[in-house]
C-alpha positions in Angstrom: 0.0 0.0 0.0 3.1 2.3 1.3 4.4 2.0 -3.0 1.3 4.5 -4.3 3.0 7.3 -2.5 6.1 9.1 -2.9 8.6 8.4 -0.6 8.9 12.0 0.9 5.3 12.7 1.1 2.4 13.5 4.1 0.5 10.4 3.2 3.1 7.7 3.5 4.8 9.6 6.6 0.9 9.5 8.2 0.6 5.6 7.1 4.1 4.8 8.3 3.0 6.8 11.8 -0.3 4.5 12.0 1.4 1.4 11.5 3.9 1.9 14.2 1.5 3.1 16.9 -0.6 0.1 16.3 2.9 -2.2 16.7 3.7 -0.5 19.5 0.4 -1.1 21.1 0.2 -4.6 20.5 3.5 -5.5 21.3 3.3 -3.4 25.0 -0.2 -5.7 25.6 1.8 -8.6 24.1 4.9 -8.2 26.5 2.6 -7.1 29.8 0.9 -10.5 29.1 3.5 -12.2 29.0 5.2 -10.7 31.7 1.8 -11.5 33.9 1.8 -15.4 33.1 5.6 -16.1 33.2 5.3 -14.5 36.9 2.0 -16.5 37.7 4.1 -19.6 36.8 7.2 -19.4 38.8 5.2 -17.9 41.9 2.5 -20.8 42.9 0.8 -18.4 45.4 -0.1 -15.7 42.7 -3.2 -16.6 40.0 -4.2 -14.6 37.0 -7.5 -14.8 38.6 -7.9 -13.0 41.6 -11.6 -14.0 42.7 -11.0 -11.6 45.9 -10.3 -8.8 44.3 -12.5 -8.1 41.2 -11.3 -4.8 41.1 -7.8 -5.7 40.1 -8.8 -8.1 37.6 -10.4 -5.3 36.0 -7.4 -3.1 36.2 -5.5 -5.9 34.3 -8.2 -6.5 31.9 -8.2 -2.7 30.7 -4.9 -2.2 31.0 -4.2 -5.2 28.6 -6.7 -5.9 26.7 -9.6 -3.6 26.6 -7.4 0.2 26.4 -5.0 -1.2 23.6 -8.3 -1.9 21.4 -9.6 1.2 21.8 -6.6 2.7 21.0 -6.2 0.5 17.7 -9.9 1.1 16.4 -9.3 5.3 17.5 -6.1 5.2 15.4 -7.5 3.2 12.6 -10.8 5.2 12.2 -10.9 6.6 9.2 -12.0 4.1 6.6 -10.9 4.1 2.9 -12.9 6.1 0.6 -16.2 4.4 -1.0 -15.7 3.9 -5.1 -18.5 5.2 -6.5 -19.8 3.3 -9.8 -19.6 5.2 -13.6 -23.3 4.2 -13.8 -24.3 5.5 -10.2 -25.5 9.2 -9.8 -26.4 10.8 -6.7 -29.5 12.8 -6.4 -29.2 16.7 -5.6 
């Protein structure tokens, strides 16, 4: 998609942009996962699920999976334009 624009120019630069922010998204949920269950496996008195506190379970829900996609559908709002058809004609 990045080849219909010229290398220097707004378009590319604000695709470039998008792509990194969602990459950097994903891979900060991806790596505070990961960092979550490694710990819950070497320490046998901590659980992903904390039934006592529902509170924190929904601190750790946002935080890894509900705020980065928000965050991914806000950055990827705009939606490519509709082709309109030679035959179609809107009315005035």
């Amino acid at each position: 998609m990045l080849r219909r624009f010229p290398i220097e120019s707004k378009g590319r630069r604000k695709k470039l942009y998008e792509v990194g922010s969602v990459t950097a998204i994903c891979f900060a949920c991806f790596l505070i996962r990961s960092a979550v269950v490694v710990i819950s496996a070497f320490e046998s008195e901590l659980s992903l699920e904390v039934m006592d506190h529902p509170i924190l379970d929904l601190i750790y829900y946002t935080l890894t999976e509900i705020l980065p996609s928000a965050l991914v559908l806000y950055i990827l709002r705009k939606l490519p334009p509709k082709r309109v058809s030679a035959q179609y004609h809107p009315i005035r």
